[in-house]
N, C-alpha and C positions, 0 to 999 in steps of 0.2 A: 471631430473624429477621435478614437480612444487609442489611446497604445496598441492596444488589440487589434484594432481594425487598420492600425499603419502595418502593422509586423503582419498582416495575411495577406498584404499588398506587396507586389512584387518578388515572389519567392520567398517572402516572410515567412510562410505558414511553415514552409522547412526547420527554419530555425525552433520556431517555439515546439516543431512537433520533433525536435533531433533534442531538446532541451529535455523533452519528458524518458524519450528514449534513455538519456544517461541514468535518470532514476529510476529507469525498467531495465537496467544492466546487474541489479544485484538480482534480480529472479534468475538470470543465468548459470548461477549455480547451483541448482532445484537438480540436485543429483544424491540420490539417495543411496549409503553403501553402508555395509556393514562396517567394523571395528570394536576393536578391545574399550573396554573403560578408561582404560589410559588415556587413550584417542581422544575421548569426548573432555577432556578437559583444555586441549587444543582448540577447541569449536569458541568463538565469540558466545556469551550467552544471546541469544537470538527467540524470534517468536513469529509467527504470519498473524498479519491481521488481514478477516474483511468486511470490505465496505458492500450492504446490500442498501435499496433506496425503497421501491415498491415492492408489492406484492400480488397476485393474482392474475388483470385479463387487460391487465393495463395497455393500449395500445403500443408502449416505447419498447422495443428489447435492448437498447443498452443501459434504461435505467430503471424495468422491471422485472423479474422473476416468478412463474409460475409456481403453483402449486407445489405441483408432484416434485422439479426438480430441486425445490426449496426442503421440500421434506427429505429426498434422498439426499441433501448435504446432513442434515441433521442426523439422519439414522446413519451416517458414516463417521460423522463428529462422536457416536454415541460410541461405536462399535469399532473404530479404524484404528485405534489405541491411542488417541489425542487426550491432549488434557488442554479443556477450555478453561480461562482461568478468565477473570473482569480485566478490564482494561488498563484500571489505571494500576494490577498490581503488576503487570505486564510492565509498565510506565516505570515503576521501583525498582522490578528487577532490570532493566537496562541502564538506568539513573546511575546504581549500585553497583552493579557489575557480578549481581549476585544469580549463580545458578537457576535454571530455568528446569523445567522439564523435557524432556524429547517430545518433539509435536506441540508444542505449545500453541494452539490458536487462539486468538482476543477477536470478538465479534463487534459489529459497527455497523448502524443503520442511519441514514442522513435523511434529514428530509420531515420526518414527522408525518406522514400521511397514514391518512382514517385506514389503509391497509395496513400497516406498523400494527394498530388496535384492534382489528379483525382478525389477521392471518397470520402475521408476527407471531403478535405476543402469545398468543394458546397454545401454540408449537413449543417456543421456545420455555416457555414456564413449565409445560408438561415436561419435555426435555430435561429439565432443569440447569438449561443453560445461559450464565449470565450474557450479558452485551449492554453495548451503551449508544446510546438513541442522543444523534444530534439538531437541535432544532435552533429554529432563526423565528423567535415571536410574534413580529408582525405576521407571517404568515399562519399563527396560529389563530391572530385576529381576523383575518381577510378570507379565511380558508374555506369556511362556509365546512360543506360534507367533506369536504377534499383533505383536510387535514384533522389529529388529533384534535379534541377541544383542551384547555385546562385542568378538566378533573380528569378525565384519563391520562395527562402527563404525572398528576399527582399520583394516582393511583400506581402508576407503573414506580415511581419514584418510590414513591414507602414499600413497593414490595422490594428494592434492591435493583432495582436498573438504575445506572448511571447516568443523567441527562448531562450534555455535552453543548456548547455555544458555537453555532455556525452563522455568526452573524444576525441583526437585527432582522434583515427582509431576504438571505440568502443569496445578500449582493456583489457583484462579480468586482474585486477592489485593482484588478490594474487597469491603469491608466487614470485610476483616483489618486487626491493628494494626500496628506498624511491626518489630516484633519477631517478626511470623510471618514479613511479607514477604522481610525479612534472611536471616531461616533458610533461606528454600526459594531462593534466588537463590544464595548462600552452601555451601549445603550443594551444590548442582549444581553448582557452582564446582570443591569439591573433589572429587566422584566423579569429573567430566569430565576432570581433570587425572590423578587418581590412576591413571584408564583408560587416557588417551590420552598424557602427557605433557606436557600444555600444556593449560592455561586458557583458556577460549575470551573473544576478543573481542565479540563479538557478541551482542545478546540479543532474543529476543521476545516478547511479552505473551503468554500462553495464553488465549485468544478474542478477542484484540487489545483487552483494558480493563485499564484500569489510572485512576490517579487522578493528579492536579497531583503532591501528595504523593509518591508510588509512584515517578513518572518523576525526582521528583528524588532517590529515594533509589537509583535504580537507576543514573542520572548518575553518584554519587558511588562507586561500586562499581569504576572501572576500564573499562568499557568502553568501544567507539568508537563505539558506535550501539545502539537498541533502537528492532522493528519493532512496529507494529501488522498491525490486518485493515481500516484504512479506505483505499477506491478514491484513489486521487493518484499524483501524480507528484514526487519526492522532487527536491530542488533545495538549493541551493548553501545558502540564506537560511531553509530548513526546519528545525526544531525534529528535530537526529537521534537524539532520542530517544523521539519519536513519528512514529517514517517509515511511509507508507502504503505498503500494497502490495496488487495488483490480486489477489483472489485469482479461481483459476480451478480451476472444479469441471463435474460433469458441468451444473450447475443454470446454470453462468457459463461456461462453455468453450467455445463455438461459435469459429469460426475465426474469423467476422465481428467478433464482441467482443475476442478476442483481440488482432487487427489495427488495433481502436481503439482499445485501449489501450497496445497496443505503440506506436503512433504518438503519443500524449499527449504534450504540453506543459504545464508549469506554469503555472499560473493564482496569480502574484505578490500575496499576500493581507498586510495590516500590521493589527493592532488586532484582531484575534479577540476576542470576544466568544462565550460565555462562555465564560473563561480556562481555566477543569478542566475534563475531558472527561467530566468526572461533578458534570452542575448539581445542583447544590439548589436552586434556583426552578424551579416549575414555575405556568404554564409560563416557560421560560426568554427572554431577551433576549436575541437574534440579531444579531450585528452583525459585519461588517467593512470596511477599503478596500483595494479593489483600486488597485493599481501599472498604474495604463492608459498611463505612459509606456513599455510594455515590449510593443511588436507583436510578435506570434509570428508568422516566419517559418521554414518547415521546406519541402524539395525530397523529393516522392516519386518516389523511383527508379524508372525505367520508366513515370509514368503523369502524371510532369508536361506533356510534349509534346500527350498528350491531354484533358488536363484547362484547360490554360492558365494563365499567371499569377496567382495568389490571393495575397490579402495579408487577414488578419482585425487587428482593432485595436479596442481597447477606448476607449469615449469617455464621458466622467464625464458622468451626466444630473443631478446636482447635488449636493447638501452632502448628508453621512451624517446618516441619519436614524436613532434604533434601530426594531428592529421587536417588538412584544411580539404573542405569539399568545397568545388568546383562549382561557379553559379550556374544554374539551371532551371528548371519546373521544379515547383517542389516535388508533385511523387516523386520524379527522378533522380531525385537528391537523396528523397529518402528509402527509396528500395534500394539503391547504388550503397548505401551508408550501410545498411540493414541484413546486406547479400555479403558485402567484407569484412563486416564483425562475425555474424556470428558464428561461422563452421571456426573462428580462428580463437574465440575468448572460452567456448564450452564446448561439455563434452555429455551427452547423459544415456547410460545404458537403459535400456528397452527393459521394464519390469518383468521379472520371472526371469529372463535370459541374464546366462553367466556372463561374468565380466571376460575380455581378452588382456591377458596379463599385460600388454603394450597401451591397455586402453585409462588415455590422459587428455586433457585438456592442454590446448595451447593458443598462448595471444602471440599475433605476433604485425610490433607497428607496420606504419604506411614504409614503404618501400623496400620489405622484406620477403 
């Protein structure tokens, strides 16, 4: 039996799914408000990236995206006032701590599949929008029609997309030892190379899990970042080798959610609690503090006029407390966990509607 399948047994699944929750706590401040240029040097440099997998009529909706609502991201990326920029230079400016653009979004496809080459790529080239496509080899061998072949990875490769290493066979590594993990990171290392000519920089978790362990063994490996699948907004002061990213499917793809997330701001988090992104207490101890000396302000193009000055800002309602949840089922662990955070960590005003000069964010720990 694998770590995985002990940790969904007995209330487990709380934990590992209250574990992703903490890295879906910086999408929480996706509040977008006007401010001076002054303001914006207060902002962490920060960026959104997202994770797409399929394309077209694919049975899954959490890990395909139809047509139509794949194009209305793109003619919103064209037109919404974003600057898409490649990924890994996304990866420098956070390394560096060197200024970004407002909107900055980095684009990310996993998987490799023969719709990446169909429906993808002619979009996104017309577009003229870079991204980087991560692939796991063996299933480039094994894949039959289902996935890229080799000369379409080349082909994408020499026009300037980024190919990215998701492991040998897109193998799920917890509950492996550190000698499988090596292998299948390692050995995708050199297929990738051997194909394409170059080693890719880049890597991302295959289901977005990984363990404390894992991320440091993968640290040590060469590369300049490795992404997860948890909702956030990546920033200068983020852990880049557990970077979130928004994934968007038919199940999450709506234009409206797109548009939120596209707009996100980092939510300045220190002291995470608990430290691996795979507890063993269950249930686990929650904790962190927020950087409330960092007001998010952000100008929405075309809609500030109508909406008026907003300014949101974080105000400490006391000393961290930890919070321990109560064993239970897990949903009821996790709607209980999910219903006390959130009206208390954020705040986000309704687009077009003016702000209320009282209107703030506030956290405030367990037993306040």
């Amino acid at each position: 039996m694998t770590t995985r399948q002990r940790l969904m047994q007995g209330g487990g699944a709380a934990a590992l799914r209250l574990a992703r929750i903490l890295a879906a706590l910086l999408l929480l401040a996706a509040v977008p408000a006007t401010g001076a240029g002054a303001a914006r040097a207060a902002e962490p440099t920060s960026a959104v990236i997202f994770a797409y997998r399929h394309f077209g009529d694919d049975p899954d909706p959490f890990g395909t995206i139809a047509v139509e609502p794949f194009e209305a991201h793109l003619s919103e990326l064209r037109s919404g006032g974003y600057t898409v920029l490649p990924v890994l230079d996304i990866i420098a400016a956070l390394r560096d701590n060197t200024p970004l653009p407002e909107r900055t979004v980095g684009i990310t496809i996993d998987d490799a599949s023969a719709s990446v080459y169909t429906i993808a790529w002619p979009r996104l080239k017309a577009a003229g929008l870079p991204f980087t496509l991560f692939v796991s080899p063996d299933t480039i061998e094994s894949g039959g029609g289902a996935r890229m072949s080799w000369a379409q990875l080349r082909e994408l490769a020499s026009a300037g997309v980024t190919i990215g290493n998701q492991t040998a066979g897109y193998a799920r590594l917890l509950g492996q030892d550190r000698a499988y993990a090596i292998g299948q990171v390692q050995r995708a290392q050199e297929a990738l190379r051997a194909q394409l000519g170059e080693a890719p920089k880049l890597f991302a978790w295959p289901y977005g899990e990984y363990s404390a362990a894992q991320r440091d063994l993968v640290a040590g490996l060469g590369f300049e970042a490795a992404f997860g699948l948890a909702s956030g907004v990546a920033y200068a002061q983020s852990d880049r080798f557990a970077l979130p990213r928004f994934t968007l499917s038919d199940a999450f793809g709506t234009i409206e959610r797109f548009r939120l997330a596209a707009e996100a701001l980092p939510l300045v988090v220190a002291d995470m609690s608990p430290a691996d992104s795979l507890p063993l207490d269950n249930p686990p101890h929650v904790g962190f503090t927020v950087d409330a000396g960092r007001p998010a302000h952000r100008a929405a193009p075309g809609r500030a006029a109508a909406a008026g000055p907003r300014a949101h800002q974080l105000h400490p309602a006391g000393p961290r407390r930890p919070l321990a949840l109560a064993r239970r089922p897990a949903l009821d662990a996790l709607t209980t966990f999910v219903a006390w955070l959130s009206p208390k960590v954020h705040h986000r005003e309704h687009r077009g509607r003016a702000a209320r000069p009282d209107a703030t964010a506030r956290w405030r720990p367990a037993g306040r």
